[in-house]
C-alpha positions in Angstrom: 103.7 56.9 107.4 103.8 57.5 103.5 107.1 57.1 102.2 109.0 60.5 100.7 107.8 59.2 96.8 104.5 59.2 97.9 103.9 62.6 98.9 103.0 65.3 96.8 105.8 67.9 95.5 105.4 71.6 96.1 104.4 72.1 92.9 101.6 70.1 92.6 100.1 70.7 96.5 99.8 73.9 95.3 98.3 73.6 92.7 95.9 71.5 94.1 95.0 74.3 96.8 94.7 76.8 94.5 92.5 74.6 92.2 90.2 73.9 95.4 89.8 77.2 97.0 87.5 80.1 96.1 87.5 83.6 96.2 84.7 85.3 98.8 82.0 87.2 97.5 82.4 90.7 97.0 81.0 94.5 98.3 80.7 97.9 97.5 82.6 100.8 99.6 83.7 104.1 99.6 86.9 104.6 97.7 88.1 106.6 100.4 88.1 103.2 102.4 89.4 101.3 99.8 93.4 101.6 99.5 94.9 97.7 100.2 91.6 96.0 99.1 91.3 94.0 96.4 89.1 95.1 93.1 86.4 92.6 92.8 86.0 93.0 88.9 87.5 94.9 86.0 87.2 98.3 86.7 86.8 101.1 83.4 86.8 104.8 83.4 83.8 107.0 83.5 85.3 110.1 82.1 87.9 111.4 80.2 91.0 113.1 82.6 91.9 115.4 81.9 88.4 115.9 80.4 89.7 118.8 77.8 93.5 119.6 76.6 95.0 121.3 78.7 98.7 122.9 79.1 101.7 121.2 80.9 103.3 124.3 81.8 102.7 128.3 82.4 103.5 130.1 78.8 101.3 130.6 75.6 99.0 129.3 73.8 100.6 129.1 70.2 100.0 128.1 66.7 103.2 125.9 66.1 103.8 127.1 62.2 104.1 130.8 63.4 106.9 130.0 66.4 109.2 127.2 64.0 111.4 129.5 63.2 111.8 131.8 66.2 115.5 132.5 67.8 116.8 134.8 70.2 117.9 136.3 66.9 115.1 135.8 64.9 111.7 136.4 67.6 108.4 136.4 66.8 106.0 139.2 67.4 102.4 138.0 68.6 99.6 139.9 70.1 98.4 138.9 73.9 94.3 138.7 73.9 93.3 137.1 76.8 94.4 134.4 79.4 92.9 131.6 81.0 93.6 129.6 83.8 93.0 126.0 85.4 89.3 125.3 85.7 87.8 128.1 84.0 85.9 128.3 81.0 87.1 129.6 77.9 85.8 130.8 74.6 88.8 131.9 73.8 90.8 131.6 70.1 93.7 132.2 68.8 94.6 133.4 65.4 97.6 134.3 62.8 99.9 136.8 65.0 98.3 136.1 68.3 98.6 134.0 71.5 97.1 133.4 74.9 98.8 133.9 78.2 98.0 130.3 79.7 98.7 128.8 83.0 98.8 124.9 84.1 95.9 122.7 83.8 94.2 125.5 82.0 92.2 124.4 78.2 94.1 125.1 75.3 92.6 127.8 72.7 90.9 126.8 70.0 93.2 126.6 67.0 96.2 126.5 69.5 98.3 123.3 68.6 101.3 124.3 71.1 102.3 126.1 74.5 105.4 128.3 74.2 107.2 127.9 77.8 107.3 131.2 79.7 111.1 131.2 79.6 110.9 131.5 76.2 108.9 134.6 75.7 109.8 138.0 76.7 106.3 140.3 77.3 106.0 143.7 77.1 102.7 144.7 77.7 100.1 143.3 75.0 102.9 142.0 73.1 105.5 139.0 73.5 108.6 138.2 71.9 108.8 134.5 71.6 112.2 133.0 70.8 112.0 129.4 70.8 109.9 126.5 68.7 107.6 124.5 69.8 106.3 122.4 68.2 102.9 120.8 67.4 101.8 118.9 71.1 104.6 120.7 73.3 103.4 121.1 76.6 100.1 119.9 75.8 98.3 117.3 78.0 95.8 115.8 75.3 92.0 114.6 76.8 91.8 111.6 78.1 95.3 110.7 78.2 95.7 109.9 82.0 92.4 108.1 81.4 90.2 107.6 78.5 86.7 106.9 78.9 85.2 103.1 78.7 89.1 102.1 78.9 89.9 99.6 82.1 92.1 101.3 84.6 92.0 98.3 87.1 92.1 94.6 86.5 89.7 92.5 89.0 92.4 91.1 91.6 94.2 93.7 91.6 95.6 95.4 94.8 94.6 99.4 95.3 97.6 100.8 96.1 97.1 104.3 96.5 98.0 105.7 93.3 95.2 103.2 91.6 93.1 105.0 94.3 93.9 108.2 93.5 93.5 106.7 89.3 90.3 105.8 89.9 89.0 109.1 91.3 90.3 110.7 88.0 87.9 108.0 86.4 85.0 109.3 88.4 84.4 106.4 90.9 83.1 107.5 94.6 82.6 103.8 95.5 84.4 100.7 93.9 83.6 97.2 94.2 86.0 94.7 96.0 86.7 91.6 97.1 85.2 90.5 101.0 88.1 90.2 103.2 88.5 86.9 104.2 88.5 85.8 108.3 90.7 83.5 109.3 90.9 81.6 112.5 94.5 80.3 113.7 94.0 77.7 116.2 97.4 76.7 118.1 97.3 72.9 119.8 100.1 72.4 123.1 99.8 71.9 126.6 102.6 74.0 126.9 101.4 77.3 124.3 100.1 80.4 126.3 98.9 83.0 124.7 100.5 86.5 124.6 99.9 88.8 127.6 98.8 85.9 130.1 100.6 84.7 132.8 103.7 82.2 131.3 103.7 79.4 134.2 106.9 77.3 134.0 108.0 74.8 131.3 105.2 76.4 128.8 106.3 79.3 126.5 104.7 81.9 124.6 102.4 81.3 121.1 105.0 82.8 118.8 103.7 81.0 116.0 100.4 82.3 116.4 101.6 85.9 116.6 103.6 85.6 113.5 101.1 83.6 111.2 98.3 86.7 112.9 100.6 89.4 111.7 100.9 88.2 108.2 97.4 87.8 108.1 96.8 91.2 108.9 99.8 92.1 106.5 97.4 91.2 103.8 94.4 92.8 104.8 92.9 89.7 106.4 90.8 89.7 109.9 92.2 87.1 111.9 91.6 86.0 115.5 94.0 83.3 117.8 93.0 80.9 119.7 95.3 78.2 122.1 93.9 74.9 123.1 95.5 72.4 125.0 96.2 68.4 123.9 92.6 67.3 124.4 90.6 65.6 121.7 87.4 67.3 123.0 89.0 70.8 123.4 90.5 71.2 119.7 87.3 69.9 118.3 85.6 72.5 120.0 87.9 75.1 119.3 87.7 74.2 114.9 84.1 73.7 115.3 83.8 77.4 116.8 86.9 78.6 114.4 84.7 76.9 111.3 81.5 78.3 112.2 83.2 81.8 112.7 85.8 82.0 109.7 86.0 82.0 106.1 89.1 79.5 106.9 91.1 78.0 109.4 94.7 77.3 110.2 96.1 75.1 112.9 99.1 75.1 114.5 101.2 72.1 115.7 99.8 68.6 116.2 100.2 67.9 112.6 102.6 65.0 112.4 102.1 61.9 113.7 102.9 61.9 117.5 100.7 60.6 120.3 99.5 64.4 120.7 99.3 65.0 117.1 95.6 64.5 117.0 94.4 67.7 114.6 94.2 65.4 110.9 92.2 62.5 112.7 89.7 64.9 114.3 89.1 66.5 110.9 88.5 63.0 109.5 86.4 62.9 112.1 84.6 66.4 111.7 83.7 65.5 107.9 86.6 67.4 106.4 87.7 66.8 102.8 91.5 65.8 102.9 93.7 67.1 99.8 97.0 66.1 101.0 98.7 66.0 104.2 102.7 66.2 104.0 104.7 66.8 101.0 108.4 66.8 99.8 109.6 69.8 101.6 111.9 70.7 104.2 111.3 72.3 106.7 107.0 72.2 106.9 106.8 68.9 105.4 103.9 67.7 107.8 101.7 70.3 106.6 97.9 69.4 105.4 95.2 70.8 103.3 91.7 70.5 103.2 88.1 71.7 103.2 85.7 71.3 106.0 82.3 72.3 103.1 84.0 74.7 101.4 86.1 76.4 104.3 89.9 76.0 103.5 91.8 74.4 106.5 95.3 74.5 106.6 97.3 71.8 108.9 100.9 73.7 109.9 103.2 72.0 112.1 104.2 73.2 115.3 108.4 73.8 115.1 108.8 77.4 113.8 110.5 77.0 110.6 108.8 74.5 109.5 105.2 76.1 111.0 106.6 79.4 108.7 107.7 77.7 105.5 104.4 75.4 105.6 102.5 79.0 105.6 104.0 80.7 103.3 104.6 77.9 100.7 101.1 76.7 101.2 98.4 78.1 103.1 99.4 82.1 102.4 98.7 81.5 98.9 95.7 79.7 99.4 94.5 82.6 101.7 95.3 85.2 99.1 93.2 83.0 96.1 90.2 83.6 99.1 90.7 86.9 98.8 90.4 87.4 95.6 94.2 88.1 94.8 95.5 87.4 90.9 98.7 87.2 92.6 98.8 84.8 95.1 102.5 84.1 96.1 105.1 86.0 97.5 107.0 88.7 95.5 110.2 87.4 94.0 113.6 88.6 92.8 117.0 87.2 91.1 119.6 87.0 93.8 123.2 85.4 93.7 124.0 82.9 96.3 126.9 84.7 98.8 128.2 81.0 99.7 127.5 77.3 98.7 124.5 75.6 100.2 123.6 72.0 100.6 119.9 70.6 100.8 119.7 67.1 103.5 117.5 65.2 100.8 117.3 65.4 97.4 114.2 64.2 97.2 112.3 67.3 98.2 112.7 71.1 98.2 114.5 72.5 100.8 113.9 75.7 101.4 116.3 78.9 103.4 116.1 81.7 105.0 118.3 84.3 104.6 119.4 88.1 104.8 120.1 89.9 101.4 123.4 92.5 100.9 122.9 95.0 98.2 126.3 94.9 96.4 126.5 97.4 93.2 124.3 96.2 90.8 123.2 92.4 92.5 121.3 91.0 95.4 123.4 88.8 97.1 121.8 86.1 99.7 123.7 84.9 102.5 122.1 81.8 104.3 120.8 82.3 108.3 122.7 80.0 110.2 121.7 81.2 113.9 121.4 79.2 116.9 117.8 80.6 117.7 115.1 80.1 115.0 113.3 82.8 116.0 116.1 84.9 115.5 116.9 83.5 111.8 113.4 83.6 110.8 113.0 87.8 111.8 115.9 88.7 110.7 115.3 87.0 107.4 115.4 89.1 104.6 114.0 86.3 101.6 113.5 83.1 101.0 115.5 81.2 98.5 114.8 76.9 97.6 117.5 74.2 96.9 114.2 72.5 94.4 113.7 69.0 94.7 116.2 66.8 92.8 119.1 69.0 93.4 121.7 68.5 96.1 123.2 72.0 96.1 123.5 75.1 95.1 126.9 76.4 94.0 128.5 80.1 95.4 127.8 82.6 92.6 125.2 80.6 91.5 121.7 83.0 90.4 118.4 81.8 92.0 115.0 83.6 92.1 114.0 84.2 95.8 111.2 85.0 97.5 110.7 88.8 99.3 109.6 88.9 102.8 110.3 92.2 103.2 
């Protein structure tokens, strides 16, 4: 086994996964389908929206010069000759010692420069006593300045939440193009896994790992499928040739280190795959492995839950999100101050932490999961939060950056 200065840091496995992985192709559907995808490309407005100017509020359609001197005891006197309303069409123009009635949405006038809130006017019948300024652009939504024409609106990567959805319709797209969600095959090893909902026999125990990795799969968008095959040379290279010839990439779960059942990284030696790396300085999840079997990504997790969880989503959940297309790739990150001292057992890799924040004023605080059960400290964990390689520990009070999971 390669001693600790051998093995890659976090920094640079990473690196070398993203560097090795490409995005998938990408596809053209209806933007009513396509809140959570990913835009394939730079994406720029069709049309102007609002498409003319148009009034913030209900009121009047004024000239500006004619109202800047108007007080409740000082009105103005203008003339009412006409309205117009959200939608329709107007011809309509004001001039000296005359306005518009005018409701939301609706064009401005020509020659109108200003709409007078209705609070501010007193109207008795053609006539209006205005008693308030406004001045030149108040309460006027200028053309194109929620979107302007030929100007991008969404960068290629970028998630479609659904106000970029509802963005993009005001730039005239029906159908957008995005990026092919990835599949992903997650292929657990163990005599003693079972998957969930079959009948759990004694001394064997449920795939937990599989249905957590599955679920942050389909967190992303991905389409993932599980599979559980038993310590058998011939079985797990069945089960990655199916998972390759299936998926746009494949993780495996357990059987990654180098027991007499850990068998995965040998068979993929076998199989043709292209080795990156296989265990780096981190703790837990330093057995995991990367590679590409042709150009499918192939992740190697091992099978103890917080290190099968860390070695996801230090490693292969990034590479999974460069696959789809993603400009961001890792997790979402915030400045939190430590709630107690913490010490990492080497200094010669990262260690990372679970933990559960307290909101405190104006500061995150993280407070380290100490449970008995890891599967109880890794649900209930709120972030994650790294002791980095060449440190021993991190002092109480002391600020760190850590990583959402929320």
């Amino acid at each position: 086994m390669r001693d600790m200065k051998e093995m890659l840091g976090i920094e640079e496995a990473l690196k070398l996964t993203l560097e090795s992985i490409e995005r998938k192709g990408e596809e053209t559907i209806a933007l009513a389908d396509a809140g959570g995808r990913v835009a394939a490309r730079s994406l720029a407005a069709f049309v102007d929206s609002p498409s003319v100017d148009a009034s913030l509020k209900d009121g009047y359609a004024v000239l500006s010069k004619e109202v800047e001197k108007a007080s409740p005891d000082h009105p103005v006197r203008l003339k009412v000759i006409g309205v117009t309303a959200a939608g329709g069409e107007s011809s309509l123009r004001i001039f000296p010692g005359t306005t518009v009635r005018i409701l939301t949405g609706a064009r401005i006038p020509d020659n109108a420069d200003a709409v007078l809130s209705e609070e501010f006017a007193v109207r008795e019948g053609d006539w209006i006593e205005a008693f308030n300024v406004a001045e030149p652009g108040r309460n006027v939504l200028g053309r194109g300045s929620d979107v302007c024409a030929g100007r991008e609106v969404v960068a290629g990567g970028t998630v479609l939440t659904p106000g970029l959805v509802g963005l993009l319709a005001a730039a005239g797209y029906s159908v957008v193009p995005v990026c092919e969600r990835p599949s992903v095959a997650i292929v657990a090893t163990g005599d003693e896994v079972v998957l969930p909902g079959k009948p759990l026999p004694e001394g064997k125990l449920y795939a937990s790992n599989l249905a957590t990795l599955d679920a942050w799969c389909k967190r992303y968008n991905m389409v993932s499928r599980m599979a559980a095959v038993p310590d058998r040379a011939d079985a797990i290279e069945s089960a990655l040739d199916r998972a390759l010839a299936e998926s746009d990439a494949v993780i495996t779960s357990g059987g990654a280190w180098t027991g007499d059942r850990d068998m995965v990284a040998g068979i993929l030696r076998r199989m043709g795959w292209r080795e990156v790396f296989h265990r780096i300085r981190i703790g837990p999840g330093k057995a995991v492995g990367f590679g590409l079997a042709g150009r499918k990504p192939v992740f190697l997790l091992p099978g103890g839950p917080p290190s099968n969880l860390t070695a996801f989503l230090q490693i292969a959940l990034p590479g999974l999100l460069k696959l789809s297309g993603r400009t961001e790739v890792g997790l979402p990150t915030v400045v939190v101050r430590m709630a107690e001292e913490v010490h990492g057992r080497s200094v010669d890799w990262t260690q990372y932490l679970f933990g559960r924040i307290e909101r405190r004023e104006s500061e995150l605080l993280f407070h380290p999961l100490r449970s008995s059960s890891r599967l109880r400290s890794m649900a209930e964990a709120e972030a994650v939060a790294a002791i980095p390689e060449g440190e021993k520990w991190i002092a109480k009070g002391a600020l760190v950056r850590a990583q959402w999971l929320l």
